[in-house]
C-alpha positions, 0 to 999 in steps of 0.5 A: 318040310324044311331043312337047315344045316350048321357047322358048329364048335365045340361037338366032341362026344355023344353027350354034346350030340343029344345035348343039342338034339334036346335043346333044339326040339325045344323050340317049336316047329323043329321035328327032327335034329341029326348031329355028326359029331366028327364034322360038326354038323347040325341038321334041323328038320321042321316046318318053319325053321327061323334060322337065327333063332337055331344059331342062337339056341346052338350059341347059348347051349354052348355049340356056336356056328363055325364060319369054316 
């Protein structure tokens, strides 16, 4: 099992919170998504995790990687 953690923009309620989680189960492999909506934070559980792959789906769902 793999983990990958993100800070992302843009979290603000429960909405945005399962908008993430639904997108990013999406993509094959991935089999759990945890989001903490007052830090931002994004943890991905899965087999094998393509770390670029997440930032780019987060990114076109709206919630891009912060660099803080």
């Amino acid at each position: 099992m793999q983990n990958e953690l993100f800070k992302v923009m843009n979290v603000k309620c429960g909405g945005c919170a399962n908008n993430i989680q639904t997108g990013l189960k999406e993509i094959s492999g991935v089999t759990a998504v945890a989001v903490d909506i007052e830090s931002g934070q994004v943890t991905v559980e899965g087999e094998v995790l393509q770390r670029d792959t997440l930032a780019d789906k987060l990114a076109k769902l709206g919630y891009p990687e912060t660099n803080s």
